[in-house]
N, C-alpha and C positions, 0 to 999 in steps of 0.2 A: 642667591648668594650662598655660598659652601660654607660648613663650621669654620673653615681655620679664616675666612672672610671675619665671621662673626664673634671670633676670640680675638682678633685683632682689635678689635671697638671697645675691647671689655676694660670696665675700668680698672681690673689686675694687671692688665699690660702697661697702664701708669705706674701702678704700685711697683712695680717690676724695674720700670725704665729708673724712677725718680727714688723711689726706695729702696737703691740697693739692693735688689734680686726682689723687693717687694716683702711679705712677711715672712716668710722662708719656712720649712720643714721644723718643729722642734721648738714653734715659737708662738706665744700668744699674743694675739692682737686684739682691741675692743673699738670699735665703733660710735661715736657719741650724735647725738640729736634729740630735738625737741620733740615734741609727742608729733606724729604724723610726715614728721620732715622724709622718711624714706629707710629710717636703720634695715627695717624686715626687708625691704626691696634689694638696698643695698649689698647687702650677708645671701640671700636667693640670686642674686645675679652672681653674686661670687660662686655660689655653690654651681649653679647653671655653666657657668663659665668651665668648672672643673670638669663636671658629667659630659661637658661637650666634647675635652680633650680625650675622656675615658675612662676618671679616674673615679673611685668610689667614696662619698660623701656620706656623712653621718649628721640628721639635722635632729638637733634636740630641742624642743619647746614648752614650755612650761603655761599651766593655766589654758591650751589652746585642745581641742582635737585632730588625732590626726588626721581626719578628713578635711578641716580645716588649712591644715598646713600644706597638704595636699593641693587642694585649693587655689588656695594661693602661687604654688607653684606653678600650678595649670594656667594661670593667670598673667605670670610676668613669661614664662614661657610662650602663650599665645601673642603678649605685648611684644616679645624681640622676632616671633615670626615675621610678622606686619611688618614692624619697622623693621626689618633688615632683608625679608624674603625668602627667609633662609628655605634652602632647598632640602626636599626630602624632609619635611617637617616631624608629621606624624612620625617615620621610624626614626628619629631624631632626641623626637619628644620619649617614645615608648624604651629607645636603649636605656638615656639618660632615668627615667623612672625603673630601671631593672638596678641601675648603680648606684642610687638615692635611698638611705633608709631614711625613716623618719620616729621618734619614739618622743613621746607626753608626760610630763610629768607636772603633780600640782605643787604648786611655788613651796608651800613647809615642809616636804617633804627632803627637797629636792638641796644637792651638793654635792659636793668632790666626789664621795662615793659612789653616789646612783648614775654620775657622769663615766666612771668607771665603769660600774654594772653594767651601762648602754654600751661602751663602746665594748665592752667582753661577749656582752652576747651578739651583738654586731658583728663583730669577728670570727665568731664561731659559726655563723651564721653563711657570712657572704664576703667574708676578705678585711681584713683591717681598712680603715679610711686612710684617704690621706689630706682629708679636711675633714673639720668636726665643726658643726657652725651650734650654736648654742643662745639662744633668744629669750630674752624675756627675763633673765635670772635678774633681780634686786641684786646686783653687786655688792651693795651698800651691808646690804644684811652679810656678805659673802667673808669669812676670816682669813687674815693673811695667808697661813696655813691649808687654807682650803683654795687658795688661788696660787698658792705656790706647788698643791696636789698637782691642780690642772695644769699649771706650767711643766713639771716633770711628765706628766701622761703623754702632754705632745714633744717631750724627747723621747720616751718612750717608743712610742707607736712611729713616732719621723712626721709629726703630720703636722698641719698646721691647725690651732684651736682659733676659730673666732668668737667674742662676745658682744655684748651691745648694752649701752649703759644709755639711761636715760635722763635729759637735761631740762631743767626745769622752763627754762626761754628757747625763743628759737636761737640767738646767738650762741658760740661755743667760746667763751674768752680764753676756755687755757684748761687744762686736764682741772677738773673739779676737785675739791677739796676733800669730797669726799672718796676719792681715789689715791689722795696723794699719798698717802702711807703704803699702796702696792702700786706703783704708778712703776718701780721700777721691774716691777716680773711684765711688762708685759713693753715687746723691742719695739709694735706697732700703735701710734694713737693717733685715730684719724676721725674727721668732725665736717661732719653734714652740716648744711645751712642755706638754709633760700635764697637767693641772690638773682632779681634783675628777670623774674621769672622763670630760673632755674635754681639748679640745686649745686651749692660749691663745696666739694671736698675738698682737703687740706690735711696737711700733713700738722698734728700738734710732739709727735715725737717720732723717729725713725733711727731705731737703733742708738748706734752710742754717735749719731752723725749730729753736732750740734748746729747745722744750718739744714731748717729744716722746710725754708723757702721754694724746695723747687716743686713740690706739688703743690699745686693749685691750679683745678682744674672745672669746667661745668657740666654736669648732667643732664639730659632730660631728666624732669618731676617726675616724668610717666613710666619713663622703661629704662632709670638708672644708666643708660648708655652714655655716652661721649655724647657735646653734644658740638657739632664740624662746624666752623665759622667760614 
């Protein structure tokens, strides 16, 4: 199976179809779920999805090692080989890792600014992103001001930022409380959840679009793809 086989499956080609171009250049999106439901897989297939088309990714993670994150990638990159075949793997895998940076930071440290710092030396390094994926930040600790930083950075740069907020059940009832005072910097909110032995995303905001019904769709648990009925 050829990459544009394989970007066809991904779940951005939803985000894309059903969300109105999907999260768009310039705009921040955050991810919700309970501990283990799938956010890192989720946000790593996004990221995957983009290194496949060619484009260069910035993943930022907090509390983790980069060989760790690394890792992990190795990992849901080997899962979408398997399941989908994809051809010419290895050079596939190795481009996508030349257009992936990845950079560690520990949680007290870490905010608007050192997201900054990464993506400047990032830049100067290997080319502006044009997705920033960003994992693990306590949002909660995160101040308006400092999530309204990172919303100007991805108009900034053109890119799109993703975050990932974490939910105490596995159910997702509705953008948490503890978001609702910046709920509106960010056009994308969308909510992981077990269902039926898969995994169901769902659209809880999409832009200023107030029906927000048309995504909802199923996963494989394993390798975050589509899953074809």
């Amino acid at each position: 199976m050829d990459q544009k086989f394989v970007n066809a499956r991904s779940p951005l080609r939803l985000l894309e179809k059903s969300l109105h171009g999907g999260l768009g250049r310039g705009n921040l999106g955050v991810v919700l779920a309970g501990h283990g439901v799938g956010k890192a897989a989720f946000l790593v297939n996004l990221a995957i999805d983009d290194l496949l088309r060619g484009a260069r990714v910035l993943h930022v993670a907090l509390d983790q090692t980069v060989a760790h994150v690394r890792a992990f990638y190795d990992t849901v990159f080997g899962d979408l080989g398997s399941s989908t075949h994809l051809d010419n793997l290895q050079v596939a895998h190795a481009d996508a890792d030349r257009k992936r940076s990845i950079r560690t930071y520990a949680s007290p440290s870490f905010g608007a600014s050192k997201l900054r710092e990464a993506v400047k030396v990032d830049s100067e390094v290997a080319g502006s992103p044009s997705l920033v994926i960003v994992e693990g930040w306590n949002l909660q600790s995160a101040s308006r001001d400092e999530l309204a930083d990172v919303k100007s950075l991805a108009r900034e740069l053109g890119a799109e930022i993703w975050l990932s907020h974490h939910c105490p059940g596995e159910k997702v009832e509705g953008v948490p409380p503890a978001l609702g005072a910046v709920a509106d910097l960010f056009s994308v909110v969308l909510a992981l959840e077990p269902e039926n032995g898969a995994v169901a995303l769902r659209a809880l905001k999409d832009h200023d679009n107030p029906d927000v019904s048309a995504l909802r769709v199923s996963l494989d648990p394993r390798t975050l793809l589509l899953v074809r009925s």
